[in-house]
C-alpha positions, 0 to 999 in steps of 0.5 A: 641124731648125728653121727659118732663122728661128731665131737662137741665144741667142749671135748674139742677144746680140751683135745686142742688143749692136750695136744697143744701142750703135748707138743709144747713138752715135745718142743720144749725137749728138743729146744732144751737139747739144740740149746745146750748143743749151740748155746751153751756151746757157743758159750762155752768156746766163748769162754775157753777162748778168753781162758786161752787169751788170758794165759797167752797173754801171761805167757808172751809177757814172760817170754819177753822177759826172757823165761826159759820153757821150764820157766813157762811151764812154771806158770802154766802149773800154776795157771791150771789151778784157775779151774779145777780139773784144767790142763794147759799144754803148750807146742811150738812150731817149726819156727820156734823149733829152728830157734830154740830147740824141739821139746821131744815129749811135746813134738811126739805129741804134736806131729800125732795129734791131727787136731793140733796139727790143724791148729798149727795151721791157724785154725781155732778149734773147740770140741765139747766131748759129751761122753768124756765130759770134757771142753777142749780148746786149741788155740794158736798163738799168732805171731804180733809185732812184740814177738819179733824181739825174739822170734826173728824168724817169724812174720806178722800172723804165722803161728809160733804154737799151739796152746792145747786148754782141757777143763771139765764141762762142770767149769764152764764159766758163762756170763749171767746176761749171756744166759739171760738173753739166751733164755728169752730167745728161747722163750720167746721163740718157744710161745710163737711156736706153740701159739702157731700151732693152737692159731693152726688147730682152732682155725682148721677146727673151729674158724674155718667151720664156721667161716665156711657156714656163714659163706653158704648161708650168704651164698643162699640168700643171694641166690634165693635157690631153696634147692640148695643145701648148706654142706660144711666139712666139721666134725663139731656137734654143734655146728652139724646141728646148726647145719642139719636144722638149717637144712631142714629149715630150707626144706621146710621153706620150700615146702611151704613156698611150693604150696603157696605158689600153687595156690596163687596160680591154680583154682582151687576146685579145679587144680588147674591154672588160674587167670593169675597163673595166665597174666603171669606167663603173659609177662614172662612170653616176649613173643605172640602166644595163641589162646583158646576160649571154652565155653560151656554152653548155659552154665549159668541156668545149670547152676542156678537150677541144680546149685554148686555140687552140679556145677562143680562136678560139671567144671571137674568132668570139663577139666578132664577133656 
């Protein structure tokens, strides 16, 4: 019988089977989660970027027709109900200052807010707040060659301003085939993941077992040494039945092998070694050996005389001198 360590081939798939699927939920958790932190993310600046150019892009071109600010603030108003929830602020820079004039509620807001400061400095920057549910977009307005009209001051590349975008996160608008490609990557990656782990568990369980077996089974035959005994570290109730009988089938082997060679080479009366064990050892011995002929004297008158029980008692007794 084997041990309670042994599991049958059946019980182990269903374990592997569990396992797998415990940590397919597991992975598919924390996939789930590093999806909606960086795809839907990256999406989501992707998207408050286009918002954030197409509303520069409205602005530019009505202060090229010469739009006062309340006349963009105007349109920014009406810009907000693009999305429910949005709110559009715009700051100028030193250089618009110099031209037109500081708008003092919206210079104490810039000289306080650090991340419009940053932008001020012509870093794009997205934040996803999870707590207050909230995207915010900074995105600075570049100066081109068309500003230039107006902005006299300005090179090609400064930042003229700032445009500071909020919507909430429920008006995310992302792209059916941004989506669509997003979630086959994470399928795809998802089913090599758990595919990796059944291939991992089933060749440790079950192959590399087997495999292991076989290479002893083999190592055996080649080397014809009945000695030795298959050891294979499983803990599969079938395959430490085959190894245990497989064992027992060697000890068995070489216990009838044994018998056998013994009596090729010994008399069977006598149990000493025979003229077949000597021509044997003859073959073996590449130097010169000595021998040495008994003879018992008249054995054969004594055994006509007295029959096969004398002799016999006669050759045992001679065996022992």
């Amino acid at each position: 019988m084997l041990e309670n360590k042994y599991i049958s081939n059946k019980n182990l798939i269903i374990r592997i089977v569990l396992f797998v699927l415990l940590i397919s939920v597991f992975i598919l958790f924390i996939s789930t989660e590093y999806l909606k932190k960086t795809a839907v993310s990256t999406l989501a600046q992707d998207d408050a970027k286009k918002t954030a150019q197409l509303i520069f892009e409205t602005m530019n071109t009505r202060m090229q027709e010469g739009w006062t600010k309340k006349d963009l603030n105007e349109i920014v108003d009406r810009l907000e109900i693009i999305r429910n929830g949005m709110h559009i602020g715009s700051y100028r820079s030193a250089q618009v200052e110099e031209l037109f004039g500081e708008v003092p509620e919206d210079k104490k807001i810039s000289d306080s807010d650090p991340l419009i400061i940053k932008a001020m400095n012509g870093e794009e920057i997205f934040e996803l707040n999870n707590q207050t549910g909230e995207v915010r977009f900074l995105y600075p307005m570049v100066t081109t060659t068309e500003c230039n009209h107006c902005h006299i001051n300005a090179s090609v590349g400064s930042v003229n301003g700032v445009l500071d975008i909020r919507f909430p996160q429920s008006e995310i608008k992302i792209s059916l085939d941004s989506i669509f490609t997003y979630v086959i990557a994470f399928f795809i990656i998802f089913l090599l993941i758990v595919a990796y782990f059944y291939f991992f568990i089933v060749n440790k369980k079950m192959v590399q077992p087997v495999v292991q077996l076989t290479n002893n089974i083999l190592e055996i035959q080649a080397s014809k040494d009945l000695t030795k005994r298959v050891k294979i570290d499983t803990n599969i109730e079938e395959l430490g039945l085959l190894q245990n009988n497989f064992n027992n089938l060697l000890i068995t082997i070489k216990y009838y092998y044994d018998r056998l060679i013994q009596n090729i080479y010994t008399d069977e009366l006598t149990s000493i070694n025979n003229l077949t064990k000597l021509q044997h050892d003859l073959e073996l011995k590449n130097n010169t050996i000595s021998l040495i002929l008994l003879d018992i004297k008249s054995f054969s008158k004594l055994h006509q005389v007295y029959g096969s029980r004398v002799s016999e008692f006669i050759l045992k007794e001679f065996k022992k001198i």
